[in-house]
C-alpha positions as a Markdown table, in Angstrom:
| # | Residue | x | y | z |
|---|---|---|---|---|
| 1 | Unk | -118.6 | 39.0 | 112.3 |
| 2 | Unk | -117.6 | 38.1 | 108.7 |
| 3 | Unk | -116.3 | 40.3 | 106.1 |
| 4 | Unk | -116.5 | 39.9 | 102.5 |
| 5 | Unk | -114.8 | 41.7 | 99.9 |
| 6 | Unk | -116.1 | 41.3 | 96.1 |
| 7 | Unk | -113.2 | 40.9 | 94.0 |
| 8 | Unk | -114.6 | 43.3 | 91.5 |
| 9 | Unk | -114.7 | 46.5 | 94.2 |
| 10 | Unk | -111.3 | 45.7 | 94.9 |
| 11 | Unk | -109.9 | 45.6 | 91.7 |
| 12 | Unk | -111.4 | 48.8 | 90.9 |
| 13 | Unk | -110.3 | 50.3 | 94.2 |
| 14 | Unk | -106.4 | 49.3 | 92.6 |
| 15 | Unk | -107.5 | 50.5 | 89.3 |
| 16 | Unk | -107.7 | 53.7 | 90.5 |
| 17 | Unk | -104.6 | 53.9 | 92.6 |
| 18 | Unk | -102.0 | 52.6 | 89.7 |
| 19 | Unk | -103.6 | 55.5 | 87.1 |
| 20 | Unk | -103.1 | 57.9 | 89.6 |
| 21 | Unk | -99.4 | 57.5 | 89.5 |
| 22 | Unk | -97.8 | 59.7 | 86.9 |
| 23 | Unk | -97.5 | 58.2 | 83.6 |
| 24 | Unk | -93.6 | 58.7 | 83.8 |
| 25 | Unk | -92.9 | 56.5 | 87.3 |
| 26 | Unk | -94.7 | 53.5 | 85.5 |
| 27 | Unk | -92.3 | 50.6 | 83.6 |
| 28 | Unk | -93.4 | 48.7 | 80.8 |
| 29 | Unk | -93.9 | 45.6 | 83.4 |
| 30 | Unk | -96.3 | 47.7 | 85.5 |
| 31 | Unk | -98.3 | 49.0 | 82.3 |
| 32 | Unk | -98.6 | 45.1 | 81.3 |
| 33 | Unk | -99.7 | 44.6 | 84.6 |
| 34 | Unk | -102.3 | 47.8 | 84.9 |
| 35 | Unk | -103.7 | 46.5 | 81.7 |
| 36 | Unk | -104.0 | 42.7 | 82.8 |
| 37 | Unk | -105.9 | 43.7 | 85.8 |
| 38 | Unk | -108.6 | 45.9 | 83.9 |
| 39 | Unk | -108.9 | 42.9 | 81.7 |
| 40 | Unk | -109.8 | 40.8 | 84.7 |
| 41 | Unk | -111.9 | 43.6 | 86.3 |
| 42 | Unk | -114.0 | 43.5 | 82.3 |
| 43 | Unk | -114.1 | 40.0 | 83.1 |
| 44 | Unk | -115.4 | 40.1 | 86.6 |
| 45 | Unk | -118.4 | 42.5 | 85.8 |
| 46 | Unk | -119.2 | 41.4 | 82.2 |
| 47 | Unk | -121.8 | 39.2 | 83.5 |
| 48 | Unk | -123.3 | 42.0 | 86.1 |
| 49 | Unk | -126.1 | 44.1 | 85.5 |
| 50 | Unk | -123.8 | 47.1 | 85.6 |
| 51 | Unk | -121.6 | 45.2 | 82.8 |
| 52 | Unk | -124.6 | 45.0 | 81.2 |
| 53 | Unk | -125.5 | 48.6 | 81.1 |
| 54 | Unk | -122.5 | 49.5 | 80.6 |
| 55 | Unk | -122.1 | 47.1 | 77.5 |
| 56 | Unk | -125.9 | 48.8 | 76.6 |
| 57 | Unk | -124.2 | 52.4 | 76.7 |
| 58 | Unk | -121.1 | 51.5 | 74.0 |
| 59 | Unk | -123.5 | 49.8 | 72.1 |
| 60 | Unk | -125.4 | 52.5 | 71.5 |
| 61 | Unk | -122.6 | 55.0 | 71.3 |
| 62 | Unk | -121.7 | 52.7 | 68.1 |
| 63 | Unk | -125.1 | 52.8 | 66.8 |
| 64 | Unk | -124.5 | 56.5 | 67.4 |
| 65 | Unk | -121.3 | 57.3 | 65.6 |
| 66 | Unk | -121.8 | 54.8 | 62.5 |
| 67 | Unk | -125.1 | 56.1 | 61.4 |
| 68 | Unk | -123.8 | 59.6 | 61.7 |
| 69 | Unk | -120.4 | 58.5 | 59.6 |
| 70 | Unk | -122.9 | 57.5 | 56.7 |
């Protein structure tokens, strides 16, 4: 039996884990870092369909909020 792991579900699993720390344990380092690994989790879904929708969603959301600052 093989076992795979997708990249992506991983890095969101230790998304989640560093945010839950309390903003006051983390050091400029691990901030840099937190922020480096989002960046490659954007990166890894980008080209998914759920990058995609989610890309679909902000787009929209900008439609949204510059017609309704005209």
């Amino acid at each position: 039996m093989l076992l795979t792991i997708n990249v992506a579900v991983l890095l969101a699993v230790i998304i989640v884990v560093r945010l839950r720390r309390r903003t006051q344990a983390r050091s400029r380092f691990d901030e840099k870092l937190t922020v480096v690994i989002v960046l490659v989790f954007g990166v890894l879904i980008a080209p998914t369909a759920f990058g995609q929708g989610i890309l679909d969603v902000v787009v929209q959301l900008v439609k949204g909020a510059s017609q309704s600052g005209r």
